[in-house]
C-alpha positions in Angstrom: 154.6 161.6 -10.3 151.6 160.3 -8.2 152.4 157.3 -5.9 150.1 155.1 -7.8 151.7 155.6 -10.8 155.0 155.0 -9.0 153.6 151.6 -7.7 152.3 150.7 -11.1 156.1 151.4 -12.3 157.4 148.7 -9.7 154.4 146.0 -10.2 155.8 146.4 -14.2 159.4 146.0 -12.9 158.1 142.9 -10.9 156.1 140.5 -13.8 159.1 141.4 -16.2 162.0 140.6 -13.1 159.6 136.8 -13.0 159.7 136.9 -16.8 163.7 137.0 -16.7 164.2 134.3 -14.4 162.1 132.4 -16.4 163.8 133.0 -19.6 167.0 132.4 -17.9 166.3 129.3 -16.7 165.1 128.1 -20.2 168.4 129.8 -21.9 170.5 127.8 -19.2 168.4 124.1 -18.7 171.0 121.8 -19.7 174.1 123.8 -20.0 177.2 124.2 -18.0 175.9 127.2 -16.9 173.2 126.1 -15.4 174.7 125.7 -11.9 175.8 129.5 -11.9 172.9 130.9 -13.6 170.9 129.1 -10.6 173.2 129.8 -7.7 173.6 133.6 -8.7 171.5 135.3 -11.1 168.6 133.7 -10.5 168.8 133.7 -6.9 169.7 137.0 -6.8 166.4 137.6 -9.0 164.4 136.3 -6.8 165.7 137.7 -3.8 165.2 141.3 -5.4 161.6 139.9 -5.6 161.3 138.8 -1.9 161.1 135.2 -2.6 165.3 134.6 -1.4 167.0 135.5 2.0 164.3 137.2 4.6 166.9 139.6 5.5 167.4 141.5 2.5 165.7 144.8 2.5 166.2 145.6 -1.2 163.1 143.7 -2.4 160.4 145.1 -4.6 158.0 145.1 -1.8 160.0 146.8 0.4 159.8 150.2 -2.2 156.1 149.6 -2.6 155.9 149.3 1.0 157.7 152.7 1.6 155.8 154.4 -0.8 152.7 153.6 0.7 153.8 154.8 4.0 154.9 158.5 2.1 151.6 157.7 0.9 149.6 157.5 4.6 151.3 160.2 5.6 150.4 163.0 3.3 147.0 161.1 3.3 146.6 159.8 -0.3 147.2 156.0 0.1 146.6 153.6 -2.6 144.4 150.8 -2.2 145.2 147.9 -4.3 149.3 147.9 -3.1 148.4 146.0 0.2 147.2 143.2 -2.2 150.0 143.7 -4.2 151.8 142.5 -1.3 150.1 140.1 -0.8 150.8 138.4 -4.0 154.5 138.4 -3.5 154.5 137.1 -0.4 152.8 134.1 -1.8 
């Protein structure tokens, strides 16, 4: 498996991990779940997407990040994943 292809894999992982958070907050708005859904899943969603506590090194970009630097050293580094980055840290 090629590093782009493995990059592709975590971009996927990425929109769907933003498509759950949204569908959990719908399935939750006005419940009395909300509270928890919002203090734990949700935040831990979005932490696993880079958007929670700085400190927490098991984000999506972190992988992609690592990959890329496998990537620069056997000299076959993507282009697009440092805009990739770029978008999540929006």
């Amino acid at each position: 498996m090629d590093t782009e292809y493995r990059i592709d894999l975590l971009k996927e992982a990425y929109d769907k991990i933003e498509e759950a958070i949204n569908l959990i907050e719908n399935a939750t708005r006005g419940s009395k779940m909300e509270d928890y859904a919002e203090a734990y899943t949700i935040s831990t969603l979005y932490s696993i997407l880079g958007q929670g506590n700085p400190y927490d090194f098991n984000k999506i970009s972190e992988l992609i990040e690592g990959l890329g630097e496998e990537d620069e050293e056997e000299d076959e580094t993507p282009e697009d994943y440092e805009v990739f980055l770029r978008r999540m840290d929006q």
